[in-house]
MARMAR-186145 format. One record per atom (N, C-alpha, C): residue in one letter; x, y, z. Coordinates in steps of 0.02 Angstrom, whole numbers, padded with zeros to 5 digits, always signed. Layout:
<recs>
AXYZ ...
</recs>
This chain:
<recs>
X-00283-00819+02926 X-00263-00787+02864 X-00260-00841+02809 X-00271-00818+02754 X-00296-00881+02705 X-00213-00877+02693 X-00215-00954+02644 X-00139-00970+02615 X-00127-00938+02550 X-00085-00906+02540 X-00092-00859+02458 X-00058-00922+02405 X-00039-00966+02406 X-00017-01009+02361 X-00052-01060+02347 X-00144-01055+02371 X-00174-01094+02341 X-00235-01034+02306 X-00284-01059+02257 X-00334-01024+02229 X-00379-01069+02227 X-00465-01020+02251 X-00510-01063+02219 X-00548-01070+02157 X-00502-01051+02132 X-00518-01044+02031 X-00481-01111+02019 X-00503-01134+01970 X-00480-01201+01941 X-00445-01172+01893 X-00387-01213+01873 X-00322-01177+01832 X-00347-01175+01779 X-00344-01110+01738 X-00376-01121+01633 X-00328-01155+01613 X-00361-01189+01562 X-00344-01240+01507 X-00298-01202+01480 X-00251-01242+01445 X-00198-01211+01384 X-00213-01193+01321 X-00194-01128+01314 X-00236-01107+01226 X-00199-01116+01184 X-00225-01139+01135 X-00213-01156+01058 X-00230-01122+01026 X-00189-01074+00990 X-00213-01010+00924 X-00181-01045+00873 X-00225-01068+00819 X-00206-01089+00768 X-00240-01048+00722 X-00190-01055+00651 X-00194-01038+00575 X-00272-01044+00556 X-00279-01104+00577 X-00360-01116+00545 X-00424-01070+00570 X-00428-01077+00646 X-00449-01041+00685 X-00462-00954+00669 X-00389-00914+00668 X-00402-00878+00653 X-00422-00860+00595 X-00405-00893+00554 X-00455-00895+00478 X-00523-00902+00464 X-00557-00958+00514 X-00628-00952+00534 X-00660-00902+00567 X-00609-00877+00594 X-00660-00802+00625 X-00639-00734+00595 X-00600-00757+00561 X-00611-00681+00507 X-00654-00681+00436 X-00663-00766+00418 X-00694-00762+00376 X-00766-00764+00393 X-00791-00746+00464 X-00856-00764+00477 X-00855-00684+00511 X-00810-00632+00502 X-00863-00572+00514 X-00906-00535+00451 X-00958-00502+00491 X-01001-00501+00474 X-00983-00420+00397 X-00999-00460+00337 X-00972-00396+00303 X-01036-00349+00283 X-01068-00327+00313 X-01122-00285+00302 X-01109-00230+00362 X-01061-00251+00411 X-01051-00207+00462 X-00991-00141+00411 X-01007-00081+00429 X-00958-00037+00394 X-00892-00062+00415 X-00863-00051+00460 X-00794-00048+00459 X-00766-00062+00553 X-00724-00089+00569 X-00689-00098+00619 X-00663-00040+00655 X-00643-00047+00711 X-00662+00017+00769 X-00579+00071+00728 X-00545+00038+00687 X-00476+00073+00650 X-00502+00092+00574 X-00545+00072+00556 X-00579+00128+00477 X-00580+00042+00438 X-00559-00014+00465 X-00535-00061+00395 X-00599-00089+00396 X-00642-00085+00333 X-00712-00127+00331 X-00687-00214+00343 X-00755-00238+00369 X-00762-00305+00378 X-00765-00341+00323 X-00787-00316+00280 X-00783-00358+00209 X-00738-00350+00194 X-00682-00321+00191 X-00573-00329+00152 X-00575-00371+00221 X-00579-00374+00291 X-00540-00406+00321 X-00570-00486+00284 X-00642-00508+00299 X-00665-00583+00271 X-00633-00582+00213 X-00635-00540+00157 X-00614-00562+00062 X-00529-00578+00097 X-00505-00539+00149 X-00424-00586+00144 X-00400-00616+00221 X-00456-00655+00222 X-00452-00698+00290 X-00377-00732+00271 X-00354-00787+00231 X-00316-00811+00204 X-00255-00793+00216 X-00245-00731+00197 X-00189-00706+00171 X-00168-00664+00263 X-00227-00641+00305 X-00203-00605+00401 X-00196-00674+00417 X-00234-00712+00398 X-00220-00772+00471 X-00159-00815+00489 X-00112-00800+00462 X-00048-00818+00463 X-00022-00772+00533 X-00027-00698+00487 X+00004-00664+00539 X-00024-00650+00578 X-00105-00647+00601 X-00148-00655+00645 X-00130-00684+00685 X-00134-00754+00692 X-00086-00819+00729 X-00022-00802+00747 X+00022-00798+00716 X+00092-00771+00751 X+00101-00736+00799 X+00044-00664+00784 X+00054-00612+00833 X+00045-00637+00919 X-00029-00669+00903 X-00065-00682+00973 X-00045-00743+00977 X-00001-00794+00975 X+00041-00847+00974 X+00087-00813+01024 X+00137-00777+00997 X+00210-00739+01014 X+00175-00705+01082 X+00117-00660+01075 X+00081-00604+01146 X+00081-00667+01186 X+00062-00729+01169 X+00047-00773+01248 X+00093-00824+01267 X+00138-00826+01216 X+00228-00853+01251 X+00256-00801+01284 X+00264-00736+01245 X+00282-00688+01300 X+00234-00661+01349 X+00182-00663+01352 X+00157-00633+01413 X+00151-00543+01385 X+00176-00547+01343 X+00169-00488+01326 X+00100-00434+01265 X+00085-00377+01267 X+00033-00372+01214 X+00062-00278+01196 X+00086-00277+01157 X+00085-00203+01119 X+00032-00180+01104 X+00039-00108+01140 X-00043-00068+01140 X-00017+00009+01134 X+00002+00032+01083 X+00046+00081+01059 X-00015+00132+01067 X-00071+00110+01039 X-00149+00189+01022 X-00160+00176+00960 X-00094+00166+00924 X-00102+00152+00847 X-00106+00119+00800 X-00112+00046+00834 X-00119-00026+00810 X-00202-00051+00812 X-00205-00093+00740 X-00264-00125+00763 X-00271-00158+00814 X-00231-00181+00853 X-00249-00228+00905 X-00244-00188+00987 X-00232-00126+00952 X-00235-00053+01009 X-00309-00054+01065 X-00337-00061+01032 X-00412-00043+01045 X-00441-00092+01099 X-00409-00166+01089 X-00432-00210+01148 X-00444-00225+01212 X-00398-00155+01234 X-00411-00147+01299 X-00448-00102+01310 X-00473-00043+01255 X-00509+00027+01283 X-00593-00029+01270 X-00600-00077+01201 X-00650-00092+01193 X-00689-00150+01260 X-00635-00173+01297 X-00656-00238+01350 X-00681-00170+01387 X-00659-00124+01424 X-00683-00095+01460 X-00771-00084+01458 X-00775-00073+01400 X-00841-00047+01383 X-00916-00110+01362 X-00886-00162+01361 X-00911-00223+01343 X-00921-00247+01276 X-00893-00204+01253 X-00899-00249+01165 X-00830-00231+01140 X-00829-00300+01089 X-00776-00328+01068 X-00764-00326+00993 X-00714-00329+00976 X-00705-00329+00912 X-00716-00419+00896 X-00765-00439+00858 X-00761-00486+00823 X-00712-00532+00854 X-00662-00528+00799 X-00579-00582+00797 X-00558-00560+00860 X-00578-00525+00898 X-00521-00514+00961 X-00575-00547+01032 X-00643-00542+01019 X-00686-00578+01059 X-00677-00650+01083 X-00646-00696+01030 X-00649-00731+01054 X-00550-00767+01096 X-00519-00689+01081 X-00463-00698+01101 X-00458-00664+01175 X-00499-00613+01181 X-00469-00586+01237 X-00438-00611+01324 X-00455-00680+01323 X-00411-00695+01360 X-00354-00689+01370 X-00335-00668+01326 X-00258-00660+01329 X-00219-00582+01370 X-00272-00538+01386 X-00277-00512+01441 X-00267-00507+01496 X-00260-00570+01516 X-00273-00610+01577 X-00191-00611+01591 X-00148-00592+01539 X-00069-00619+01549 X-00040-00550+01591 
</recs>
């Protein structure tokens, strides 16, 4: 019987969600796309990268100290689990969804 307190996955690295970060990937979606899987076009989210990525960062900062992720139906950040299922991602959450993993 194998030992359950070892794995042969190599442990993931520690993530860093920073201010800047999320600012670079909101100001790099694509604004010719209509609108995000919640009605908000991609062009208001890039014109105020600046002004989410604060609280962008906080949120998914706070979701991976706690281990925790609010998925009410009615949040933009609702959708991340119905959208992984299906294989596409929202943009800004693509390159977060590890945080899934908690």
């Amino acid at each position: 019987m194998p030992v359950l307190d070892s794995s042969p996955h190599p442990a993931m690295p520690e993530i860093n969600i920073t201010g800047n970060g999320a600012h670079k990937l909101l100001a790099s979606l694509d604004p010719t796309k209509a609108t995000c899987p919640h009605g908000i076009p991609y062009r208001l989210l890039r014109e105020v990268a600046g002004e989410l990525a604060p609280a962008v960062t906080l949120l998914f900062v706070k979701s991976l100290d706690t281990g925790l992720v609010q998925m009410s139906g009615n949040t933009p950040w609702s959708s991340l689990s119905s959208r992984r299922e299906t294989g596409t991602k929202p943009p800004i959450t693509a390159h977060l969804s590890h945080l899934h993993l908690m």
